[in-house]
Wavefront OBJ file of the C-alpha trace (Angstrom):
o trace
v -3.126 21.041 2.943
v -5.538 18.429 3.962
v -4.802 14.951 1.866
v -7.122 13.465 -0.632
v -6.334 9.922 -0.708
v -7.464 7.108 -2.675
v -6.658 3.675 -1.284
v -6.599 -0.301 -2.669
v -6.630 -3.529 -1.004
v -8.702 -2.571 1.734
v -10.713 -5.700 1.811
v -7.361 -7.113 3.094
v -4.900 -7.042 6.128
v -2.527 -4.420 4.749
v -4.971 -2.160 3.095
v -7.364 -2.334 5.999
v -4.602 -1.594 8.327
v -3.548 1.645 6.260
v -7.451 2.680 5.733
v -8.367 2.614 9.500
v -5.457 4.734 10.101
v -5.758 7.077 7.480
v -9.411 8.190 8.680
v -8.513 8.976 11.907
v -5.719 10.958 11.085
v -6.469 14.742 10.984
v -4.604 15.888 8.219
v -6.752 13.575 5.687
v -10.086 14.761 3.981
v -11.312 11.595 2.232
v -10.011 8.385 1.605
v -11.620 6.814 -1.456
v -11.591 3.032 -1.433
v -11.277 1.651 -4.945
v -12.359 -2.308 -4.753
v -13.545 -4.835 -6.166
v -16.271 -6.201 -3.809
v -17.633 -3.602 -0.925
v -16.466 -3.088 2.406
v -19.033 -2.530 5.119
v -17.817 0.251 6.222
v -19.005 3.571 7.190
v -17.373 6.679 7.932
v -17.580 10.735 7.328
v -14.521 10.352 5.146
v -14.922 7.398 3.444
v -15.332 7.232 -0.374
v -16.077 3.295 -2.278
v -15.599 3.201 -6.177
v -16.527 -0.629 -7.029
v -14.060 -1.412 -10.649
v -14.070 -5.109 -11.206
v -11.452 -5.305 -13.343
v -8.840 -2.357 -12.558
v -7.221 -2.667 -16.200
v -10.344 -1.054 -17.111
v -10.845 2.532 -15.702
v -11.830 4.489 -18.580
v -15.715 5.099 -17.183
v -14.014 5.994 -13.388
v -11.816 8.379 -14.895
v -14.094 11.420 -13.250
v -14.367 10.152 -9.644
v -10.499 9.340 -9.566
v -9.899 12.706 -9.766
v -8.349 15.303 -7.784
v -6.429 13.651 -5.255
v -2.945 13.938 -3.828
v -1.846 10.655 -2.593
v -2.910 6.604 -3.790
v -1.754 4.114 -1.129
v -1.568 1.134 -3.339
v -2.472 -1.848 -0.939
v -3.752 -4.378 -3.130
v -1.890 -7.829 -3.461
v -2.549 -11.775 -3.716
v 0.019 -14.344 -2.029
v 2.125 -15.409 -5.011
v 1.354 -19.472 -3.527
v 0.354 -22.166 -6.096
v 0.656 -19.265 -8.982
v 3.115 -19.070 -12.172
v 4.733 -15.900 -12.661
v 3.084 -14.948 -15.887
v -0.042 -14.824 -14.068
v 1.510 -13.620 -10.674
v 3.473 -11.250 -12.779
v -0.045 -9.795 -14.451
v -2.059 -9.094 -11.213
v 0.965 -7.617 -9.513
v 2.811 -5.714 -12.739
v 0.888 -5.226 -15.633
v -2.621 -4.573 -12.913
v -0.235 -2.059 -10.789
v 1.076 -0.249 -13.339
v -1.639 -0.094 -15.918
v -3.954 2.165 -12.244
v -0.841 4.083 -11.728
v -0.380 5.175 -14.949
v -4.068 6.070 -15.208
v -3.590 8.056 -11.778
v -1.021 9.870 -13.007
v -2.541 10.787 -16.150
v -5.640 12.295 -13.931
v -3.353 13.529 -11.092
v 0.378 14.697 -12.073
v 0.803 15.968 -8.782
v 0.147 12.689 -6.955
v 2.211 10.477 -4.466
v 2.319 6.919 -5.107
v 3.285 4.722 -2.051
v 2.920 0.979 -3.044
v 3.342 -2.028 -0.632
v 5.896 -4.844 -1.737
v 7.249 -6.625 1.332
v 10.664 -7.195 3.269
v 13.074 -9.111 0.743
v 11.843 -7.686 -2.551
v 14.457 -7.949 -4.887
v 15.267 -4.847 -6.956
v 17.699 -6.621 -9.130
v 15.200 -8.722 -10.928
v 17.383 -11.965 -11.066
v 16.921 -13.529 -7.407
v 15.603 -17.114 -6.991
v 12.691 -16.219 -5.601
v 9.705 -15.466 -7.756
v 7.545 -12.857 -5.965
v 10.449 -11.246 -4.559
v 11.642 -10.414 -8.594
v 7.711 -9.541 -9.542
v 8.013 -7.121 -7.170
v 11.473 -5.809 -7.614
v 10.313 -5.213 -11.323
v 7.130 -3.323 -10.255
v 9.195 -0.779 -8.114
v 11.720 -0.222 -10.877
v 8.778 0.524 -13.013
v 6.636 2.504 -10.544
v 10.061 4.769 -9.441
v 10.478 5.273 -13.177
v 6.998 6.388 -14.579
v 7.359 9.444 -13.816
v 5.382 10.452 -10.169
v 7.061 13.674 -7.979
v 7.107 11.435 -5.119
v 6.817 7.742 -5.052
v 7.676 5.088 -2.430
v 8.383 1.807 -1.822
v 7.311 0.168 1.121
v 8.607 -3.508 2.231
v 7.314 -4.163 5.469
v 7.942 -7.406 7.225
v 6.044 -9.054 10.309
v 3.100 -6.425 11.167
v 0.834 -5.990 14.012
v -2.558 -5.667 13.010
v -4.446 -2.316 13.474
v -6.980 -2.633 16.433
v -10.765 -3.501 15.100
v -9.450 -4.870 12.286
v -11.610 -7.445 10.368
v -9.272 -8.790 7.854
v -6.497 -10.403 9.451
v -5.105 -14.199 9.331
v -6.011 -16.358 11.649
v -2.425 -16.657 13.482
v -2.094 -12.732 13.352
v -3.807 -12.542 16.669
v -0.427 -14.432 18.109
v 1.909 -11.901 16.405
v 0.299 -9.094 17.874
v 0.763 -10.609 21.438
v 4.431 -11.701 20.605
v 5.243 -8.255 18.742
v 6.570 -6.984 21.962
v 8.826 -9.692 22.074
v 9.726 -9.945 18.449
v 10.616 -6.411 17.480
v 13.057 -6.266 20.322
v 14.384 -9.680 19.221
v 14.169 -8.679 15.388
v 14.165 -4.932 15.366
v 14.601 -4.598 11.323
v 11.948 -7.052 10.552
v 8.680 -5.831 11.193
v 6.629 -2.490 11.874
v 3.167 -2.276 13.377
v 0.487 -1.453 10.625
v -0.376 2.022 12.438
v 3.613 3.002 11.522
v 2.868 1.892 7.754
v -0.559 4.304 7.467
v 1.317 6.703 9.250
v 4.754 6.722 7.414
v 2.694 6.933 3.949
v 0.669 10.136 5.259
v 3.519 11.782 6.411
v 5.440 10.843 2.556
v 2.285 12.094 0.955
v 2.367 15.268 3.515
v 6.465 15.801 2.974
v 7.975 13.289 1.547
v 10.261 10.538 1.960
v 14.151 10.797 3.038
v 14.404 7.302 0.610
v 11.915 5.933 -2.530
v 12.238 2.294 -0.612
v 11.742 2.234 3.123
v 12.642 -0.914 5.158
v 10.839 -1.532 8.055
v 13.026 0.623 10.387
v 12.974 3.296 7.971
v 8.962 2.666 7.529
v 9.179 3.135 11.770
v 11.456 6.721 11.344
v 9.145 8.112 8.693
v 6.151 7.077 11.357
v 7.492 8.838 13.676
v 8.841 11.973 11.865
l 1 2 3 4 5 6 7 8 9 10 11 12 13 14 15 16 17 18 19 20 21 22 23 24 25 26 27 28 29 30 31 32 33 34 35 36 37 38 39 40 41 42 43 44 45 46 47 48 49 50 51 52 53 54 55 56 57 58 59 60 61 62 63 64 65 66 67 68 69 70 71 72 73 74 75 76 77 78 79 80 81 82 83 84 85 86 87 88 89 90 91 92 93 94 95 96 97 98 99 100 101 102 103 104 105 106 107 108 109 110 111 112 113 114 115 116 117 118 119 120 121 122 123 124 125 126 127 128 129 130 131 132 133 134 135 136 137 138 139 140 141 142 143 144 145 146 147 148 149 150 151 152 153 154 155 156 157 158 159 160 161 162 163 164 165 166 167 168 169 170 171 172 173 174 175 176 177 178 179 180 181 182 183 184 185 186 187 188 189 190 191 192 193 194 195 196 197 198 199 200 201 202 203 204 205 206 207 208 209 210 211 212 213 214 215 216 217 218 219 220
């Protein structure tokens, strides 16, 4: 069946990454961006629904449905932030769409991008790293047929990609070099788009996929 995707974050590296991939692979239909500030982009499968504030999606409820698959990219470096208010954008924000999603579409997969070194036990040190452990306890739990964790590390960007930091460019000439020196610590962005298609397509062997599992599911 042909996938009906809708997509955040694609203003930035991740989510840009996943949405240039997703349209030019032939097994999806549309790919509707949901941002808050518009992309300049064009394409024959390309969807944009502009919500500035995503904890209120009452009046979108119609054009966010009917899909089979959200890729939720969206995320803000958790740097010079407390955790209540790190905790709100990435939690409460992430839970509050999915739960909305799944009310529209109870049929949906729900891949969402934490990172390498999330921390599922929700007691580590590190503050981001417990944020996001709690939001894939509570996305695994709310109740989609499929949904997946994904925790990439070091990525290569996607070519033509706008939205990349500015030493990116030196990780995607060193990624050679890197992956074979660190072979569990990154994934290209091409194997993340393409490991959540295939999940949304078939599923996923594992509800959190490291970055060698994110490059098996790639290449499955």
């Amino acid at each position: 069946m042909p996938l009906k995707i809708i997509l955040t974050g694609a203003t930035g590296m991740v989510g840009e990454g996943v949405l240039l991939e997703s349209l030019r692979h032939p097994a999806v239909e549309q790919v509707l961006i949901v941002n808050r500030r518009h992309l300049p982009l064009t394409h024959p499968k390309l969807r944009e629904l502009l919500v500035p504030d995503f904890m209120h999606l009452d009046e979108a409820a119609a054009q966010l449905t009917g899909y089979d698959a959200c890729f939720y990219c969206a995320g803000i470096s958790s740097a010079g932030m407390s955790e209540a208010d790190y905790t709100h954008i990435t939690y409460d924000i992430t839970l509050h769409f999915a739960a909305t999603l799944l009310s529209l579409n109870p049929q949906m997969t729900f891949c969402f991008v934490s990172g390498a070194q999330t921390d599922s036990t929700e007691k580590g040190r590190i503050m981001w790293a417990r944020v996001k452990g709690r939001t894939e306890n509570a996305l695994t739990s709310i109740g989609f047929p499929r949904e997946v964790n994904f925790r990439p590390g070091f990525m290569k960007p996607v070519p033509g990609q706008r939205n990349v930091r500015s030493y990116y460019p030196i990780i995607a000439a060193l990624f050679p070099v890197l992956i074979l020196l660190f072979p569990n610590h990154g994934c290209t962005l091409e194997q993340v788009g393409l490991a959540m298609i295939h999940a949304a397509l078939r599923g996923s062997p594992k509800s959190i996929l490291e970055n060698k599992d994110i490059r098996a599911l790639a290449a499955a």
